[in-house]
C-alpha atoms as a printed R data frame, in Angstrom:
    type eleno elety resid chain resno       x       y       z
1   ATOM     1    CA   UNK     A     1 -67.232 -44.963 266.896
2   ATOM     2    CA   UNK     A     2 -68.519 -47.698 264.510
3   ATOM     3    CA   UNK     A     3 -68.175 -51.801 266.134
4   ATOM     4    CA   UNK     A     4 -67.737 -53.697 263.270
5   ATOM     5    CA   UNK     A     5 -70.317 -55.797 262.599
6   ATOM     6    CA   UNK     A     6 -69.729 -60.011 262.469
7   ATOM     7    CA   UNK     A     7 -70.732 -60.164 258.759
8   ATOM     8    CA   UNK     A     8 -69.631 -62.408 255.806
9   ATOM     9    CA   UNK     A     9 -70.682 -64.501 253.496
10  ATOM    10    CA   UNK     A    10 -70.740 -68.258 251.679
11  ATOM    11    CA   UNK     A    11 -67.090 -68.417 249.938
12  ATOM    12    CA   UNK     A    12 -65.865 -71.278 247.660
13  ATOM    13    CA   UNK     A    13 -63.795 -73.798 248.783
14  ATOM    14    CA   UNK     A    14 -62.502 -74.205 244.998
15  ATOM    15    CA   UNK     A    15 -58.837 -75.828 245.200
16  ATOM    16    CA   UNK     A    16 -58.870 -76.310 248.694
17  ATOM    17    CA   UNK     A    17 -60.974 -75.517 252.059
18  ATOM    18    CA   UNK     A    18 -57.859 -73.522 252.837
19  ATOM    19    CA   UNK     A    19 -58.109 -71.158 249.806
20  ATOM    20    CA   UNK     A    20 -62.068 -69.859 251.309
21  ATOM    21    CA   UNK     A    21 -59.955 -67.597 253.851
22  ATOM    22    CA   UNK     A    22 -58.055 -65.743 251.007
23  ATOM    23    CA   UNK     A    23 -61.232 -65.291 249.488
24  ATOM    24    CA   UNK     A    24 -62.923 -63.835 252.304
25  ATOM    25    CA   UNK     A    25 -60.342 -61.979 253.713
26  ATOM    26    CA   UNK     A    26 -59.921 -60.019 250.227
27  ATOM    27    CA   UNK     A    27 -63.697 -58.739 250.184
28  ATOM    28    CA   UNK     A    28 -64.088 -57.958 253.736
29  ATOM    29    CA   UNK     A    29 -65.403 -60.527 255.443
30  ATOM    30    CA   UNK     A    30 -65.439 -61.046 259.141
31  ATOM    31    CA   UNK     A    31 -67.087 -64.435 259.261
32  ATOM    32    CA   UNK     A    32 -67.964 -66.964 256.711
33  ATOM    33    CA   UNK     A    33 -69.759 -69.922 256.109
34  ATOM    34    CA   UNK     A    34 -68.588 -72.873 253.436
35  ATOM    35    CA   UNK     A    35 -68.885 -76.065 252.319
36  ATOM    36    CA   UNK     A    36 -66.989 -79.005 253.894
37  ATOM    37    CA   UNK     A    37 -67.445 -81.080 250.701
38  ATOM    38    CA   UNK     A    38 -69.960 -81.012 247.145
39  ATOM    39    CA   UNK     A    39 -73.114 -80.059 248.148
40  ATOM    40    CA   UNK     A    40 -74.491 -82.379 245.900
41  ATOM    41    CA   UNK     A    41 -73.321 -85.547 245.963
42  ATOM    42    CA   UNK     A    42 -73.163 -88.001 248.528
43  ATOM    43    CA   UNK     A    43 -70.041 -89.221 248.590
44  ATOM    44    CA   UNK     A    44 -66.390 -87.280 247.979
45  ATOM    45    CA   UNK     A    45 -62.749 -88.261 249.238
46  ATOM    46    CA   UNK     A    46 -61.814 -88.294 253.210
47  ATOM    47    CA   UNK     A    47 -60.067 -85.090 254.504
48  ATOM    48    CA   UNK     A    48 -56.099 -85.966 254.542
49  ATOM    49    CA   UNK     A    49 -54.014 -84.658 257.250
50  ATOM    50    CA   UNK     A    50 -52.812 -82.154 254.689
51  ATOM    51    CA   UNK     A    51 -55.801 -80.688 253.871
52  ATOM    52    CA   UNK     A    52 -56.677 -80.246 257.450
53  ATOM    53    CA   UNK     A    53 -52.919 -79.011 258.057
54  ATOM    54    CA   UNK     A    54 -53.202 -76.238 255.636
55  ATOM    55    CA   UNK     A    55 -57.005 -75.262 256.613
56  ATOM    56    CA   UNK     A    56 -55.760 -74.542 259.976
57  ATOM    57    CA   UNK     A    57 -52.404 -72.672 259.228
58  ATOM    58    CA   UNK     A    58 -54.655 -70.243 256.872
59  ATOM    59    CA   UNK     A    59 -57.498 -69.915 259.652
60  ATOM    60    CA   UNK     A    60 -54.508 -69.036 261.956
61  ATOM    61    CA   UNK     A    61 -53.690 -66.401 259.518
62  ATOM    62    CA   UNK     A    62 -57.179 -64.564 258.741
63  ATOM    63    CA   UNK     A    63 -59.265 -62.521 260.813
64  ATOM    64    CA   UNK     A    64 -62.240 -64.438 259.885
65  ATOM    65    CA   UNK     A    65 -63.909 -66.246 262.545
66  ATOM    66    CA   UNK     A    66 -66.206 -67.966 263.214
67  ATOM    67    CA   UNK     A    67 -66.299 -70.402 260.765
68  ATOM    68    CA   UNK     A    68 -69.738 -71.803 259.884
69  ATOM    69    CA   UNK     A    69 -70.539 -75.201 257.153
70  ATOM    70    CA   UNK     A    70 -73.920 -75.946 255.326
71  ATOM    71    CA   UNK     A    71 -74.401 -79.316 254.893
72  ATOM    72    CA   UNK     A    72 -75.027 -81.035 251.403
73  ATOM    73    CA   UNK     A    73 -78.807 -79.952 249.803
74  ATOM    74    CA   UNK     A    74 -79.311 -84.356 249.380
75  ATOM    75    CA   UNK     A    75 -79.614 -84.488 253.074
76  ATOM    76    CA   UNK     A    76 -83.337 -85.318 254.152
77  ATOM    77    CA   UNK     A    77 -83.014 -86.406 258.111
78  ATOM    78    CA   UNK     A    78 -86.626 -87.898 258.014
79  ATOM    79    CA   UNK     A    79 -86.936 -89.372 254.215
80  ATOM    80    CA   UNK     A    80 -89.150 -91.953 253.813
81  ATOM    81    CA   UNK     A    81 -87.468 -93.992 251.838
82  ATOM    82    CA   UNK     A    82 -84.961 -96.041 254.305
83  ATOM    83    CA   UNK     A    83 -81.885 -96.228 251.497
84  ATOM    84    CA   UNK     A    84 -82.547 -92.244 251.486
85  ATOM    85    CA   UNK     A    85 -82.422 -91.887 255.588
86  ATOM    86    CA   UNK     A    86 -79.408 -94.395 255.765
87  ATOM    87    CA   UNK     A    87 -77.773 -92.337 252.835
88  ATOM    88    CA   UNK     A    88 -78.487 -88.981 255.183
89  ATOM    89    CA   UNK     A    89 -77.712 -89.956 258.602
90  ATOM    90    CA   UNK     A    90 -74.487 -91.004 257.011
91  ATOM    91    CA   UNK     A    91 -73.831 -87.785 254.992
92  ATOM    92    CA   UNK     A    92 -74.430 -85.370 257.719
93  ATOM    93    CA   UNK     A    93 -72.070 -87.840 260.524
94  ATOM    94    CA   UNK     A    94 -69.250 -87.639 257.883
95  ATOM    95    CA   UNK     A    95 -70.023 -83.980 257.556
96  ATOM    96    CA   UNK     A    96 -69.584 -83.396 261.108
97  ATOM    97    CA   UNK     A    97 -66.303 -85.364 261.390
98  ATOM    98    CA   UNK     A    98 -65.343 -82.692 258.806
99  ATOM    99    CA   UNK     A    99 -66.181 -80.095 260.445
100 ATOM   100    CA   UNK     A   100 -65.124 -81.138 263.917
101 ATOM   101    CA   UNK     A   101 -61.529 -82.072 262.478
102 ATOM   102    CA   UNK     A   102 -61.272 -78.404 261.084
103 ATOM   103    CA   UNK     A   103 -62.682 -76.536 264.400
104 ATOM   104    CA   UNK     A   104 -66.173 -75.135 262.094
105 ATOM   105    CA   UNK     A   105 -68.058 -73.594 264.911
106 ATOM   106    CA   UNK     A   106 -71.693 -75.505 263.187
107 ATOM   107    CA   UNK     A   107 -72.489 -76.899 260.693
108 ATOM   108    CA   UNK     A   108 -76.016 -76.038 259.548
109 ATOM   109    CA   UNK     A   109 -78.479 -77.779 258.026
110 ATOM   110    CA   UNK     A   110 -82.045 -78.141 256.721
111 ATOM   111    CA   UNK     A   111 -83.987 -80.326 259.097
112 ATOM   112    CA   UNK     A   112 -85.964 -82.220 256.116
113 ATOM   113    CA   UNK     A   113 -89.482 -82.768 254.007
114 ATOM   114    CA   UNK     A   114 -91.936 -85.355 255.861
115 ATOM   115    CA   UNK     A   115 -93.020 -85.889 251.913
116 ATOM   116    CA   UNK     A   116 -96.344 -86.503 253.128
117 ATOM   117    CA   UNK     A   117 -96.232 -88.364 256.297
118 ATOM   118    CA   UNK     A   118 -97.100 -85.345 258.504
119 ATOM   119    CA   UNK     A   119 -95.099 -82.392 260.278
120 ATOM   120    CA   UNK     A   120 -95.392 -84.478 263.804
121 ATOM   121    CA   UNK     A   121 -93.795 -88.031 262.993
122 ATOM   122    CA   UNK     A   122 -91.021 -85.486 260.774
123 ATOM   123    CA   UNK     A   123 -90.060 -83.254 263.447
124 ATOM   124    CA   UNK     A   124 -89.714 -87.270 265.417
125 ATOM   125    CA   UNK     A   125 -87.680 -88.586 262.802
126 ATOM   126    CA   UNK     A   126 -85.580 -85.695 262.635
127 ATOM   127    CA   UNK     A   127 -84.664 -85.538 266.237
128 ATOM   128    CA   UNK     A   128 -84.055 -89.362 265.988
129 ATOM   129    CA   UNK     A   129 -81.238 -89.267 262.998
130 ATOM   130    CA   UNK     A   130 -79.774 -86.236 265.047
131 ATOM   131    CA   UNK     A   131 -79.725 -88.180 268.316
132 ATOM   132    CA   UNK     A   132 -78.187 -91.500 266.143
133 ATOM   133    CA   UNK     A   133 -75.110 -89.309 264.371
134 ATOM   134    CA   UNK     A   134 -74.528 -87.189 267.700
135 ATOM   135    CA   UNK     A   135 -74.426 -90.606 269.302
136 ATOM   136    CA   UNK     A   136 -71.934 -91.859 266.737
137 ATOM   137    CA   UNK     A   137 -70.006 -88.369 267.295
138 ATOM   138    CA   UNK     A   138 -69.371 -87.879 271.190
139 ATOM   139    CA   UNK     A   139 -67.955 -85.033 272.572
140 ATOM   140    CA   UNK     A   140 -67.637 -83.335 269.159
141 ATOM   141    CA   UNK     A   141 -68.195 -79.558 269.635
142 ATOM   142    CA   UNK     A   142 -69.261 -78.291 266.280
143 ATOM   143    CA   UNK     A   143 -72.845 -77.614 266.909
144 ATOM   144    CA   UNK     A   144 -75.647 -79.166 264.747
145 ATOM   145    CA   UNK     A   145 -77.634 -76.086 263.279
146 ATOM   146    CA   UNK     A   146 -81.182 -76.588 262.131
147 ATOM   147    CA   UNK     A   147 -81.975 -73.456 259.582
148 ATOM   148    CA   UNK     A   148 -85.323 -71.851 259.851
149 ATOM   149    CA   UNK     A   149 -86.893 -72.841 256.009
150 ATOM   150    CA   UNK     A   150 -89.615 -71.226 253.943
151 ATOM   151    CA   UNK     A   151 -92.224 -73.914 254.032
152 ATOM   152    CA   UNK     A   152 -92.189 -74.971 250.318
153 ATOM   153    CA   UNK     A   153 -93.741 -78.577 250.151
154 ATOM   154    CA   UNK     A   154 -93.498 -80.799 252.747
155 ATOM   155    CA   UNK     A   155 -90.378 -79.121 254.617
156 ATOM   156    CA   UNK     A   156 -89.813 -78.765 258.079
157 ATOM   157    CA   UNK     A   157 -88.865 -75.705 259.783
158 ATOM   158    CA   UNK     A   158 -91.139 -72.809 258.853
159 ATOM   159    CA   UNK     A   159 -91.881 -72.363 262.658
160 ATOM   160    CA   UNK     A   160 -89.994 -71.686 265.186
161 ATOM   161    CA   UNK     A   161 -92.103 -74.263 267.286
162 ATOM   162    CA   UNK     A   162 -90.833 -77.013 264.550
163 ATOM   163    CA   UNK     A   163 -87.490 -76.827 265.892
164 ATOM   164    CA   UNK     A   164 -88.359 -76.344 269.229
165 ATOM   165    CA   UNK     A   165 -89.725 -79.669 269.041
166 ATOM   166    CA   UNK     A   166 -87.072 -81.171 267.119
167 ATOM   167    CA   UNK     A   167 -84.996 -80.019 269.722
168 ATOM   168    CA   UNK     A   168 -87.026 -80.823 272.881
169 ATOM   169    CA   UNK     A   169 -86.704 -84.610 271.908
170 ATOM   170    CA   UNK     A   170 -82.701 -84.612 271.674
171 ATOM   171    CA   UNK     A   171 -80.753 -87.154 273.801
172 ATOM   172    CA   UNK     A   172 -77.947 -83.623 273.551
173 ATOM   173    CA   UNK     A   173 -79.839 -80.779 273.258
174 ATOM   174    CA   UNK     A   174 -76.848 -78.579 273.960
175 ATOM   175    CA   UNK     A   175 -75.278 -80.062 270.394
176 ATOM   176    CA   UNK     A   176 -77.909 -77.988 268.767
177 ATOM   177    CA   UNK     A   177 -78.547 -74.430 268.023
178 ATOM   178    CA   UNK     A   178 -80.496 -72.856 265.148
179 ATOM   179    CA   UNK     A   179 -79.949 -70.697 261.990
180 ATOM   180    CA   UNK     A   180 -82.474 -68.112 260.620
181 ATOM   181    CA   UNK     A   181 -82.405 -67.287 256.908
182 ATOM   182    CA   UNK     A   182 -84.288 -63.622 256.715
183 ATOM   183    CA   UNK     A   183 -85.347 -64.568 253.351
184 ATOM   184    CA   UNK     A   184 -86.870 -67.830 254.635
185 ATOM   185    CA   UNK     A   185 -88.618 -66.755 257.437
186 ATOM   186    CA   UNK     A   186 -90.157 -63.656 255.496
187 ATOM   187    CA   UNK     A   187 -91.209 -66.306 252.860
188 ATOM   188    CA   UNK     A   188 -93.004 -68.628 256.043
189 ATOM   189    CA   UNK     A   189 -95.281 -65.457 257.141
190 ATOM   190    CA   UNK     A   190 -92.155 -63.257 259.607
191 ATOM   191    CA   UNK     A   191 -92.746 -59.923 258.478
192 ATOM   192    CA   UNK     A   192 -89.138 -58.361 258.695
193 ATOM   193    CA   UNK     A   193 -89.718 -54.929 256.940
194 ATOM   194    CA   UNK     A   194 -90.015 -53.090 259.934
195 ATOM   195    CA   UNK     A   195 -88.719 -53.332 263.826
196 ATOM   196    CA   UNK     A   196 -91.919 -54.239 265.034
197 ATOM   197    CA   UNK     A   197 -92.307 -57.323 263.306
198 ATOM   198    CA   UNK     A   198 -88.146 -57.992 263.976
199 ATOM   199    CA   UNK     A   199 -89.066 -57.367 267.496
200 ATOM   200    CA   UNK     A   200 -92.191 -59.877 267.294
201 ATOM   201    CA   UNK     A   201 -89.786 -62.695 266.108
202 ATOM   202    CA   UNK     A   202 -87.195 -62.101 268.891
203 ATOM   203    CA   UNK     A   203 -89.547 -62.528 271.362
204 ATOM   204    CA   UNK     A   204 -91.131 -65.919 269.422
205 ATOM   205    CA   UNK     A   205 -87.631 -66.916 269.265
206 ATOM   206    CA   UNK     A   206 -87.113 -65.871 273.049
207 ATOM   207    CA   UNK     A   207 -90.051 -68.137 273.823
208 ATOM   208    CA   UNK     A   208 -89.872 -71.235 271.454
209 ATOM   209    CA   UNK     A   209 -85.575 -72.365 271.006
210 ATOM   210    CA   UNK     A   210 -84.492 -69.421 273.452
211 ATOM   211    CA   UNK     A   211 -82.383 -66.736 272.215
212 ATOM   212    CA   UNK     A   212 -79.400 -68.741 273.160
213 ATOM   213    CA   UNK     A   213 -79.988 -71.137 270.222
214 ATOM   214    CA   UNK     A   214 -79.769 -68.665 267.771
215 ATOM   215    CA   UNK     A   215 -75.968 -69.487 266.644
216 ATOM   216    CA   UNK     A   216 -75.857 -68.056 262.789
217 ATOM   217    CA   UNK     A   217 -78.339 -65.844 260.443
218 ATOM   218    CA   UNK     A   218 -78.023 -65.927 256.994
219 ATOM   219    CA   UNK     A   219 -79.154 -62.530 255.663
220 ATOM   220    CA   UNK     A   220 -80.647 -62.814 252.507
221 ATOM   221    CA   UNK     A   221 -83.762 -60.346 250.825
222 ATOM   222    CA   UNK     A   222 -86.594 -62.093 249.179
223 ATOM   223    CA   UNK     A   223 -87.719 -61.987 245.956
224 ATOM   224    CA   UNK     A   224 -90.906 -63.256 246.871
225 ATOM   225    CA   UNK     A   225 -93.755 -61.968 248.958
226 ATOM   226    CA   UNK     A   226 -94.518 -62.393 252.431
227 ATOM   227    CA   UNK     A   227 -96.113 -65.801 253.341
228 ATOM   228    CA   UNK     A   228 -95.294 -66.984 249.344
229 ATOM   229    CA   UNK     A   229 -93.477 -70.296 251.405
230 ATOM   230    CA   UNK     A   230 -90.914 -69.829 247.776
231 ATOM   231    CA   UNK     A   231 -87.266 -70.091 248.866
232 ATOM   232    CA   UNK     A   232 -85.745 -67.466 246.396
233 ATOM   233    CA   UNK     A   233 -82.994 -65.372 247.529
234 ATOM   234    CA   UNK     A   234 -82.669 -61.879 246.572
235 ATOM   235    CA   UNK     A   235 -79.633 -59.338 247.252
236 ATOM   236    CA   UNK     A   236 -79.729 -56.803 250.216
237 ATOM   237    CA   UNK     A   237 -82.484 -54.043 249.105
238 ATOM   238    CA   UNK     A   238 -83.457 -55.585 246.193
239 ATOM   239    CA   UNK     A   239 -86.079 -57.647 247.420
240 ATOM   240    CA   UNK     A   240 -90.042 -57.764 249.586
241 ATOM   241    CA   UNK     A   241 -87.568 -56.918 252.482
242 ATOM   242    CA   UNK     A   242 -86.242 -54.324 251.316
243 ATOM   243    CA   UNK     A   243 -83.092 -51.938 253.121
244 ATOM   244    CA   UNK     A   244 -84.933 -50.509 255.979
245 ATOM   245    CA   UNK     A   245 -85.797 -54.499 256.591
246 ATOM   246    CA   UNK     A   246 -82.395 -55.349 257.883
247 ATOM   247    CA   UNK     A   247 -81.236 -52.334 260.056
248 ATOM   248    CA   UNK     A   248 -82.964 -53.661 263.424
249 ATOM   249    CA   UNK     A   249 -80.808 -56.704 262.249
250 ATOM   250    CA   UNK     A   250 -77.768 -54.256 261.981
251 ATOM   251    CA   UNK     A   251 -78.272 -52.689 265.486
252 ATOM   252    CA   UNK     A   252 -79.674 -54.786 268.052
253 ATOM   253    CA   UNK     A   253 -77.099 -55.743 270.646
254 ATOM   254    CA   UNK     A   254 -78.416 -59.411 271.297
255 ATOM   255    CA   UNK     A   255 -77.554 -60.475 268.064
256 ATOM   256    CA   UNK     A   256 -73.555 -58.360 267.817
257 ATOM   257    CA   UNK     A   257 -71.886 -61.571 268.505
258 ATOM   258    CA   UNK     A   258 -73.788 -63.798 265.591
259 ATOM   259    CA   UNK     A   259 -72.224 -64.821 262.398
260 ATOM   260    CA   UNK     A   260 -74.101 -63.121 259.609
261 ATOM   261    CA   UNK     A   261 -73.701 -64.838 256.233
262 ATOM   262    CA   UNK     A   262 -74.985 -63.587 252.992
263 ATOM   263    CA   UNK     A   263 -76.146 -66.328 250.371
264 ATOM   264    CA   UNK     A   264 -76.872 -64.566 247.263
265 ATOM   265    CA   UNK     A   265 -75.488 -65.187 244.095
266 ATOM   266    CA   UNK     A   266 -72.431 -63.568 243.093
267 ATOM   267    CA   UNK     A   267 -69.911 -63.306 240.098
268 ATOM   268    CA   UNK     A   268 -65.967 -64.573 240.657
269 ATOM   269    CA   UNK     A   269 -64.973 -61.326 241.994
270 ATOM   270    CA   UNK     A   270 -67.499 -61.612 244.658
271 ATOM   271    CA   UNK     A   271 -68.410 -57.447 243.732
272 ATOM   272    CA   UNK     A   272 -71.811 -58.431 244.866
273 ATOM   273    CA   UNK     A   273 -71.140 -59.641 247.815
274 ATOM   274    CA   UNK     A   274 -69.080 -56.550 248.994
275 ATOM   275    CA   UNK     A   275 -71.958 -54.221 247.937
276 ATOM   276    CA   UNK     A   276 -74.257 -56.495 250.078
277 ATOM   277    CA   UNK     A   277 -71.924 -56.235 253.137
278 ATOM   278    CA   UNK     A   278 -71.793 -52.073 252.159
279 ATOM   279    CA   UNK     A   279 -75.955 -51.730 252.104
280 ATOM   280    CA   UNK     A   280 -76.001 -53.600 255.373
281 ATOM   281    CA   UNK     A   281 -72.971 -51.742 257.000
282 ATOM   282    CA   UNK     A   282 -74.554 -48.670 256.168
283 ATOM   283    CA   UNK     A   283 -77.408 -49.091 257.823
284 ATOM   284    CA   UNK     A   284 -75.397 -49.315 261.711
285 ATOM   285    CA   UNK     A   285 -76.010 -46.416 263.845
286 ATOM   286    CA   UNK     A   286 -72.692 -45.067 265.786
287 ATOM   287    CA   UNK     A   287 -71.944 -46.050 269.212
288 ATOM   288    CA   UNK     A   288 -69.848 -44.026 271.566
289 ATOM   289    CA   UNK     A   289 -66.578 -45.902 273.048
């Protein structure tokens, strides 16, 4: 017998947040992640009690759970510029009240570019905005998720240790969690393409965060090399990866119960995305009941 594996995708929200679970549910998805407003822009209208009503009645009605949001791409928790941070700390708190009102499980995000002040006083200023909006947000259960990154410029995040640190200095550490992006962490220097080097980063993982932090993975190939630090996402086979890259993904029991969530690009039927979710399924091995 064959568990069925906790994979989805990123589905639009396009004419409602409600409509992303009729989307989902028609190419097979057992999870998904979305956006809880524009992605790029900072500002957008408040969730009404409507949209929150009919979110909930559709999430009642799908198999798809859980839930997971990506916060807006403008989002830079340790900019330089102070209008910038304001303009951040802001957009990711209202993004959490989002996300909270809805019941999204995390909402992950990208922890930030020092843009030239160094990793240290970042991975600071980070954990301070986090430990400001969490403040502002008490009690709230939707978990803040810092994503693993490739490196390109002056982000944060390419090591594991970054958000170990980031985390380490939170007033709440058990508000945060982390995502890894296969494509991004192949692009930092993780070799993925075989189980040694998936077993390698489960055990940095086990020693850095903790395994337990590890809330979401967003499964993307690479169409870069390994080490390139070039955040370009390629579908599932297609890329440096490659198909044999993702079946210790596919089959390790540790990570059964974590939200999987493709990001590649994908035409309005979303045909990719069920060939993606096909390459990966076919790579689980059988299990006996």
């Amino acid at each position: 017998m064959q568990r069925q594996p906790l994979l989805g995708t990123h589905v639009s929200v396009a004419g409602g947040l409600h409509t992303a679970f009729e989307r989902a549910t028609r190419v097979g998805c057992a999870t998904m992640q979305i956006f809880v407003k524009n992605a790029n822009t900072w500002n957008q209208r408040s969730l009404t009690d409507a949209d929150i009503a009919s979110y909930k009645t559709a999430a009642a009605g799908a198999n798809v759970s859980p839930v997971i949001a990506h916060a807006a791409y403008l989002i830079n928790l340790c900019a330089i510029a102070p209008e910038t941070l304001k303009k951040s700390i802001a957009g990711y708190e209202d993004e959490l009240r989002r996300c909270e009102a809805i019941g999204v499980m995390g909402l992950v995000v990208h922890p930030g570019a020092h843009m030239g002040k160094g990793e240290e006083a970042g991975i600071t200023a980070i954990a301070e905005s986090l430990n400001i909006i969490h403040a502002r947000t008490p009690g709230f259960s939707t978990l803040s998720l810092l994503e693993v990154t490739a490196g390109q410029g002056t982000t944060i995040g390419y090591r594991l240790e970054h958000l170990r640190d980031i985390i380490a200095q939170l007033d709440e550490p058990q508000r945060a969690g982390i995502c890894l992006d296969t494509c991004h962490a192949f692009a930092a220097g993780y070799d993925l393409r075989n189980d040694g080097g998936w077993h390698s980063l489960m055990n940095d993982i086990a020693s850095t965060v903790g395994l337990d932090k590890l809330r979401a993975i967003h499964v993307n190939d690479s169409e870069k090399g390994l080490g390139s630090r070039r955040d370009r996402h390629e579908h599932i086979g297609k890329g440096e990866i490659g198909l044999e890259g993702f079946r210790f993904l596919m089959n390790d029991p540790r990570l059964a119960a974590v939200p999987k969530i493709l990001e590649t690009e994908k035409s309005e039927d979303m045909h990719e995305d069920i060939e993606n979710m096909e390459a990966l399924r076919s790579l689980q091995r059988s299990t006996t009941a």
